[in-house]
C-alpha positions as CSV (number, residue, x, y, z in Angstrom):
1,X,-45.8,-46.0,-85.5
2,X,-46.8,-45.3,-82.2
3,X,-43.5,-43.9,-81.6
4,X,-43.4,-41.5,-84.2
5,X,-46.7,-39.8,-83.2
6,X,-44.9,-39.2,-79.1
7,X,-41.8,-38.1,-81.0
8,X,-43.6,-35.4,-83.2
9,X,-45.9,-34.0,-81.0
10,X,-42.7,-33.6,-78.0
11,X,-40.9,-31.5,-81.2
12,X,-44.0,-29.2,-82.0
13,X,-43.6,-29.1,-78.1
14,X,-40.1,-27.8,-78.0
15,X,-40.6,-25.8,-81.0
16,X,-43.3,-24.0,-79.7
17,X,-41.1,-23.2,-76.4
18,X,-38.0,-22.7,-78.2
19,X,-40.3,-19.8,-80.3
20,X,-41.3,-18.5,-77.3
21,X,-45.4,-18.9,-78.0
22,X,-47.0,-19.4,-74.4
23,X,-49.7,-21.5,-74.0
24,X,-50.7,-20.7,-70.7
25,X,-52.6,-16.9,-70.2
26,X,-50.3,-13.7,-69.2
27,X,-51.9,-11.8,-66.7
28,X,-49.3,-9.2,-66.0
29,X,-49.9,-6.0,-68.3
30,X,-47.5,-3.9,-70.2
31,X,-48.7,-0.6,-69.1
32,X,-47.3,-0.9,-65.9
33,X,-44.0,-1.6,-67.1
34,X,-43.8,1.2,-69.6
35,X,-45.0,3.7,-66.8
36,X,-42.0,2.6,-64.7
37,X,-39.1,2.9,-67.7
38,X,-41.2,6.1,-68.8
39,X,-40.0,7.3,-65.2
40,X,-36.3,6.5,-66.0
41,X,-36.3,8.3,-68.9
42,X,-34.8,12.3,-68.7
43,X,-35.2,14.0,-71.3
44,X,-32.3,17.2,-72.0
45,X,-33.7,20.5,-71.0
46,X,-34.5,22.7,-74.3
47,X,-31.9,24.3,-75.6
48,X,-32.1,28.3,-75.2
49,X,-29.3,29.8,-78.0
50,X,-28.0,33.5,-77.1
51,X,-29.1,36.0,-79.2
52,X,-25.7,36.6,-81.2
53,X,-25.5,32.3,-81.6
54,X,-29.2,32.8,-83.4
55,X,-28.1,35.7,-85.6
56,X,-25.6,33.1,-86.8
57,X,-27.9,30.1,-87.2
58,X,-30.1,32.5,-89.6
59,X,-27.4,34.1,-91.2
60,X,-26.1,30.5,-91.9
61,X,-29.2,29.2,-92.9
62,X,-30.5,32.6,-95.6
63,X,-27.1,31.6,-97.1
64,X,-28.2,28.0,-97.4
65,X,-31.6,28.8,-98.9
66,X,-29.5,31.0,-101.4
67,X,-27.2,28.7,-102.8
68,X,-30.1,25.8,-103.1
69,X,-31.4,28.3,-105.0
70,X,-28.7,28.9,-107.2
71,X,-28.3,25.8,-107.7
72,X,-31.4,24.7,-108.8
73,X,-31.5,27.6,-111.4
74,X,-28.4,26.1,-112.8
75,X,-29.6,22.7,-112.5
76,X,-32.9,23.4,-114.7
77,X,-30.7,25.6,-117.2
78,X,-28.4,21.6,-118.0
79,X,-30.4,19.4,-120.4
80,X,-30.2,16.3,-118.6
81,X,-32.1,17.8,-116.2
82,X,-36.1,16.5,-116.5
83,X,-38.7,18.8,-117.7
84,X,-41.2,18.5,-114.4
85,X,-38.1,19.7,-112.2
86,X,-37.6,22.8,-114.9
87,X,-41.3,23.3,-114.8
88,X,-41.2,23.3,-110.9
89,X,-38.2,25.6,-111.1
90,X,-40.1,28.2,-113.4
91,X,-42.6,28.3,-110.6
92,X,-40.3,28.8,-107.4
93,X,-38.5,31.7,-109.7
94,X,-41.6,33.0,-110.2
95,X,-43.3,32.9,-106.8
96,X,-40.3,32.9,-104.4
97,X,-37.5,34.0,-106.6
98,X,-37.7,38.4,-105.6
99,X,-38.3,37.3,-101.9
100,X,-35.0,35.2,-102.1
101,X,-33.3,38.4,-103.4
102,X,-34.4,40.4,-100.3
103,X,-33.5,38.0,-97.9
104,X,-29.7,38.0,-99.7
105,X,-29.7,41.8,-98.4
106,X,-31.1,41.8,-94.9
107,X,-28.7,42.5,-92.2
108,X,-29.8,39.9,-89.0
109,X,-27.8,41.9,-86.7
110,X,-30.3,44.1,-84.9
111,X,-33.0,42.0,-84.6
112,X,-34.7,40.3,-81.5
113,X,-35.3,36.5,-81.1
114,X,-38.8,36.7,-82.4
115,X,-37.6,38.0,-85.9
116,X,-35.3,35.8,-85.9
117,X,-37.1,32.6,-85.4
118,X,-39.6,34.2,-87.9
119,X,-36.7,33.8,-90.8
120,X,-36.0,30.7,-89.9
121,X,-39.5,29.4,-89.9
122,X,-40.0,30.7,-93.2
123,X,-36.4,29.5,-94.7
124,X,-37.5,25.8,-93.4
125,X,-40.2,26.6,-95.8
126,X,-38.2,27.6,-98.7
127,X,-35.6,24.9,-98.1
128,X,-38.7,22.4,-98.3
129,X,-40.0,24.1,-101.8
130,X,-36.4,24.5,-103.3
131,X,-36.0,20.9,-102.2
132,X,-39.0,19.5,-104.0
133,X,-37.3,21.5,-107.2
134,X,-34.5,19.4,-106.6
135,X,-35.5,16.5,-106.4
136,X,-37.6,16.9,-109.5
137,X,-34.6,18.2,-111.4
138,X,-32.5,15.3,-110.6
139,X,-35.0,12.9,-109.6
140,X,-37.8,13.2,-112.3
């Protein structure tokens, strides 16, 4: 019996080591480890487009916006679409739908970099609305 009591407490022994738990206090810290591989790390300098590789990046991305567009409006028109996503649908027609129409016209060419960058900060925000219609359409 004796035996069997040496025997189980060397295996909790080697299954602690084998788990890696350390019994004995770790006095080294991590932050000084992470400041050295923080070092190592280089980040890629920020990528500056050319003005004409911009113009293309918004034209790209209004005609993006406009076929989500269309095709929610043609998802929300089938009957197997839910009745939330039509309801959401109705709304973005309503509040985004005559913008999306003027955007279809605009000619990107002349513009500078801050217009540019204004489109495509406001069709990130379109894609995220016409997304959310979506979803709703096909997700419920």
């Amino acid at each position: 019996m004796k035996y069997i009591y040496i025997l189980t407490f060397v295996l909790i022994g080697v299954i602690f080591c084998a788990c890696g738990i350390n019994t004995l206090p770790y006095n080294s810290s991590d932050e000084d480890t992470a400041d050295w591989h923080a070092d190592l790390v280089q980040l890629p300098p920020p990528t500056e487009y050319t003005l004409e590789e911009l113009t293309e990046q918004t034209v790209d991305f209004r005609n993006y916006v406009i076929s989500s567009y269309q095709t929610i409006q043609e998802l929300s028109a089938d009957k197997a679409s839910y009745e939330a996503g039509k309801e959401l649908t109705k709304k973005v027609e309503e509040e985004y739908g005559e913008r999306i129409a003027e955007l279809a016209d605009i000619d990107f060419s002349g513009m500078t970099k801050e217009e540019l960058t204004e489109y495509l900060s406001e069709f990130t925000s379109l894609t995220t609305i016409i997304r959310k219609a979506k979803d709703a359409l096909t997700l419920g």
